[in-house]
N, C-alpha and C positions, 0 to 999 in steps of 0.2 A: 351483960357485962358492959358496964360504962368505961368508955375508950376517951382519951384525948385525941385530940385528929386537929393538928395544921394544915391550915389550905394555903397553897402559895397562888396567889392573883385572885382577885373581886372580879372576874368576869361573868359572865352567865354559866360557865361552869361550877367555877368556883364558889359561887353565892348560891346556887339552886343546890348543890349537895351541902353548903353550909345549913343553909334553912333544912333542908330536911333531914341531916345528921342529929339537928339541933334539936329538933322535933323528938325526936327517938331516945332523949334524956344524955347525950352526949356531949363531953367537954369538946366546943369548936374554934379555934382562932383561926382567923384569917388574918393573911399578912398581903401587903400591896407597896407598891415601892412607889409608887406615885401619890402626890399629894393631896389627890383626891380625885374619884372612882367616874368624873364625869366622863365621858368618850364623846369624838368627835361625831356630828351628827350624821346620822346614814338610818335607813328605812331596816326595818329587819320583816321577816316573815314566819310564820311557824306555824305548821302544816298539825294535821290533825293525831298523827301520831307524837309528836310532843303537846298538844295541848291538852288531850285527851289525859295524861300525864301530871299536868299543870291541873286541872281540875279534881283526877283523884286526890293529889296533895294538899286541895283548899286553896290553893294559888290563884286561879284561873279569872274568878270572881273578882278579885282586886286590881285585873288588869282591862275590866272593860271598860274604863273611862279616859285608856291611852291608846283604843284600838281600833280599828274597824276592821270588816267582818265581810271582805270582798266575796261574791256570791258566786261568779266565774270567773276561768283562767282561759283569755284570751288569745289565739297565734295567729296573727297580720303579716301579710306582706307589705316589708319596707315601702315602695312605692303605691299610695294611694289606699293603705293600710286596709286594704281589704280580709274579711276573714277569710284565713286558712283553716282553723280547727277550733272548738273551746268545749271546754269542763266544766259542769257546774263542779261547787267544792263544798267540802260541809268540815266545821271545825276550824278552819285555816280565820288564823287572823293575824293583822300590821300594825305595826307600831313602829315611835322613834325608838331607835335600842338607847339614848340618852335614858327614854322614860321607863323601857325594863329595867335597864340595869340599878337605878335610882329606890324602882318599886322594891328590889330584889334586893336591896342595901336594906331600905327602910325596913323591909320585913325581918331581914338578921337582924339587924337591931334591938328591934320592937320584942323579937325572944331573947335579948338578952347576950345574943351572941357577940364576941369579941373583935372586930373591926379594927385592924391595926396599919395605919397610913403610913407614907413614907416611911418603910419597914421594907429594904431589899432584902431579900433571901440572895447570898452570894453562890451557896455551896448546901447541898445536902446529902447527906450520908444516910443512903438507905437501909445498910444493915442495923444501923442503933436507933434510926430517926430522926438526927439531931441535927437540927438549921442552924447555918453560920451567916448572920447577917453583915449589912455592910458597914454596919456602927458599931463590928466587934463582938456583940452580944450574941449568946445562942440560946439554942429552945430545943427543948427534946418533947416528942411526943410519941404513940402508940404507932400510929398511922399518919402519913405524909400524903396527901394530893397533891399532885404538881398539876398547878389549871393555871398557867403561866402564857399558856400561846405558845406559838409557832416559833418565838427564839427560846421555848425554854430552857431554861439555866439548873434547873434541876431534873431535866431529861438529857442534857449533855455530860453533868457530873456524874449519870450514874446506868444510862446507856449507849450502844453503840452510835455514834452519830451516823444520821443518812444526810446526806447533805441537799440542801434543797439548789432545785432546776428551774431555771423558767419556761416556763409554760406555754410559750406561745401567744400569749393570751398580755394583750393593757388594758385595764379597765378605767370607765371615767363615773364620779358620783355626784349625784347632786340631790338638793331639797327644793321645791318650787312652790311659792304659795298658789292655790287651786285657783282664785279670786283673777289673776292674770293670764289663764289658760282657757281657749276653746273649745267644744265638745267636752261639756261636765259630767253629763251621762257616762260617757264612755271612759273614762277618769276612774268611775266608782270601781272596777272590774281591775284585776291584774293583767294588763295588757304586755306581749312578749311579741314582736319586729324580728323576724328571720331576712335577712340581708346578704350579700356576699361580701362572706370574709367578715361578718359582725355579727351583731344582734342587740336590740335593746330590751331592757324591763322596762315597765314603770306603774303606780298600784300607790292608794290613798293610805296616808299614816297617820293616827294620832285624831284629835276630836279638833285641831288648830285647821284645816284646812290648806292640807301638805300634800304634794304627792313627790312620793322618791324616785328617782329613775338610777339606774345605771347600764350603760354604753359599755359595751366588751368588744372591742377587734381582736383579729390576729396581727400578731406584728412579730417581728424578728427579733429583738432585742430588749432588756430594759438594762439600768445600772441601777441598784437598790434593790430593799424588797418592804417597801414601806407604803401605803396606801394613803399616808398621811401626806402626800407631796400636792400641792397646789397647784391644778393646771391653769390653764389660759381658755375662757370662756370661745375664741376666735378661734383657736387651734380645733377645740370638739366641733364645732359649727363647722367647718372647713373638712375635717374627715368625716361629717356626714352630710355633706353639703347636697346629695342626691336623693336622701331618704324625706319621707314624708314631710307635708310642710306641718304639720301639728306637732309633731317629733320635734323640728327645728326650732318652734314658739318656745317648745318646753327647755328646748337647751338656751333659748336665749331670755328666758326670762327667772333663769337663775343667777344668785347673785356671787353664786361660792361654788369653784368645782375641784373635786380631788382626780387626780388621777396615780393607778399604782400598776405595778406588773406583779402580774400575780405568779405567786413561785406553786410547786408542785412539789411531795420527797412520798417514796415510797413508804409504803406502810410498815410500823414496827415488825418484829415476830412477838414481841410482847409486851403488856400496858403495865404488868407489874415486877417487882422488883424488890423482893422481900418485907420492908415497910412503905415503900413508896410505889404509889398510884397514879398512873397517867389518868389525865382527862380531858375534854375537849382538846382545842387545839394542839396542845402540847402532846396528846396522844395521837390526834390523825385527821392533820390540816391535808382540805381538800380544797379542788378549783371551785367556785361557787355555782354553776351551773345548772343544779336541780334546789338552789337556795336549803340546804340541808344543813349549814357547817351547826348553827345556832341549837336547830331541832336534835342533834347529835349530841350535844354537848347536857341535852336535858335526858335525854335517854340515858345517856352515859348517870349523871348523879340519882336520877330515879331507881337504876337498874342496880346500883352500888350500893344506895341506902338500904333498897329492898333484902338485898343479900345478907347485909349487917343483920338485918332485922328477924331474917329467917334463919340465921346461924349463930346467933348470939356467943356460942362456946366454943364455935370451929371457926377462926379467923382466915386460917388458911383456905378451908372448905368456900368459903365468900369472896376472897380473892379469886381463887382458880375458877369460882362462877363466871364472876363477873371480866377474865380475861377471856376467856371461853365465849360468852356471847358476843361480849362486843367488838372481837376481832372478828367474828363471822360480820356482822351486821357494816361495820365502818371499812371493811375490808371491799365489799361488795357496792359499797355508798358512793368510795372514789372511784373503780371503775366505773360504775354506772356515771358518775360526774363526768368523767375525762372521754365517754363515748357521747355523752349528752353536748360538751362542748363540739366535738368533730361534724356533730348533727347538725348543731345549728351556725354551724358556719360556712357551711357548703357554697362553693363561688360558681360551678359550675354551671349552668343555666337549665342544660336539662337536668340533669341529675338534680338540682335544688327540686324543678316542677314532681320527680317523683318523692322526693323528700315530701314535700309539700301534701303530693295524697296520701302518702304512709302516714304522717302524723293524723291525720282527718280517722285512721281505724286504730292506731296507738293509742292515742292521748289519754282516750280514760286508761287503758291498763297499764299505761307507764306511770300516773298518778298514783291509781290506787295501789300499784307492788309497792310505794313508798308510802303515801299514808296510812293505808289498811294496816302497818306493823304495831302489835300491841305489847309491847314491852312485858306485861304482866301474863301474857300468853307464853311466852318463848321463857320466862322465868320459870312456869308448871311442867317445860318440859326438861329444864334441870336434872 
């Protein structure tokens, strides 16, 4: 049964379920209210259960010329960055998310699918399907995805609002050319700084010679909830004025930093909504701490598609699948997030040292309960 399906947002949500709705002979638009789909630059990650994903689709292959292919997951202590624990990893690759999301355009595209800019979606009406944009015009279709993000506008028209909290947690981001950083070797690996009261990433992106970092404290307060605000290069260098001197180089030889607070809201009781579909973010924005929000967001459109695909004449039967697993799965992703943050910010000094040897017999099995998940497994037991 060939369906019409509006997506509302061009994110990695929205664009991974368009391409592969698209695939499957289905009518797909996509609507986006900004003028064009580029995003600010930031490193992303994507662990072996969404690529694994990205490759059955044909996808995967198209992205290796924006990626590298870090071989271990590194944990240092802040001062003097001595190893704590590491992983090797299999699967896991980085990139700029400029250049997924770019890939992931061109590829709807390239099928022919419908790309629609500066197109808000004001108001959507789940029981008929029908988008009220902000230019007046409307659009009815079969099936409705809301892949809008964490303000979505079409999860507040048409479920209970949870209101989001902050977290605790200010993050800082940056992009560094490699070319002005010391210790290259150690660059190539996903490197993770356990600190009191912080913690840093940082890990190679892209075939340019990049490496991303991002800087998480705890802190008591923010005003906003935007990731887009521009910090002060002096201020990040000043609250970590004590950690590593190679950490420092790397903060100081960037030339752009964001800094956001990052908000938290409980998880729905449900993704759907008679014709309208949560996904990624606007279904269940998490803290970033186990880097999963992205990989989520591909599980979710894979895991959707497949349902279509296998129920072609029971819609309903596809929906209730697909709310069924990935509330199990995303429900259990932010816990595991918001225990993973507590982990790594530990101030205490002894208490960190036993942290410190817990993770040394952890690390691989806390990896693999989150990679080893195969979408297409958990779909058989349907």
């Amino acid at each position: 049964m060939k369906l019409k399906i509006a997506i509302v947002g061009a994110g990695i949500s929205g664009l991974t379920a368009g391409i592969l709705l698209k695939k499957m002979g289905h009518d797909v638009s996509i609507f986006e209210k900004s003028s064009s789909i580029s995003e600010y630059g930031a490193g992303i990650n994507l662990s072996r259960n969404a690529t694994i994903l990205l490759e059955r689709s044909g996808l995967l292959e198209g992205l290796k010329d924006i990626s590298q292919y870090p071989s271990r997951s590194i944990i240092r202590n802040y001062k003097g960055s001595k190893e704590i624990a590491s992983k090797d990893l299999k699967g896991l690759i980085t990139c700029d998310r400029r250049e997924l999301v770019k890939f992931l355009s061109n590829t709807f595209i390239d099928q022919e699918g419908d790309l629609h800019l500066s197109n808000e979606v004001q108001e959507v009406n789940a029981s008929t399907g029908e988008l009220s944009f902000k230019n007046k015009e409307k659009e009815k279709a079969d099936l409705v995805l809301a892949c809008d993000g964490i303000k979505s506008l079409a999860k507040v028209n048409n479920f209970k609002e949870i209101k989001a909290r902050f977290s605790g947690y200010v993050a800082w981001r940056g992009i560094v050319d490699i070319e002005n950083l010391p210790n290259p070797k150690k660059l190539k690996d996903i490197n993770i700084y356990y600190g009191p009261g912080a913690h840093v990433v940082h890990y190679p992106i892209g075939q340019k010679g990049k490496i991303n970092f991002i800087a998480i404290q705890s802190s008591p307060g923010w005003l906003g909830e935007s990731w887009r605000t521009q910090g002060k290069k002096e201020d990040l260098i000043e609250e970590f004025k004590y950690w590593d001197k190679d950490i420092l180089r790397l903060f100081s030889n960037c030339s752009k930093v964001y800094k956001w607070g990052i908000f938290d809201r409980n998880q729905l009781k449900k993704l759907v909504d008679s014709k309208l579909v949560l996904m990624g973010d606007a279904a269940h924005p998490m803290v970033p701490f186990m880097g999963q929000g992205a990989c989520m967001s591909i599980e979710d459109a894979y895991i959707f598609s497949r349902l279509l695909e296998d129920h072609p004449e029971n819609l309903n039967e596809a929906l209730e699948g697909y709310q069924k697993l990935r509330l199990k799965r995303v429900s259990w992703m932010q816990k595991r997030s918001r225990a993973q943050g507590k982990f790594n910010h530990i101030s205490n000094p002894l208490i960190a040292k036993i942290r410190n040897l817990a993770t040394r017999s952890l690390i691989s099995r806390n990896i693999e309960d989150i990679h080893s998940y195969d979408a297409d497994l958990e779909l058989s037991k349907l």
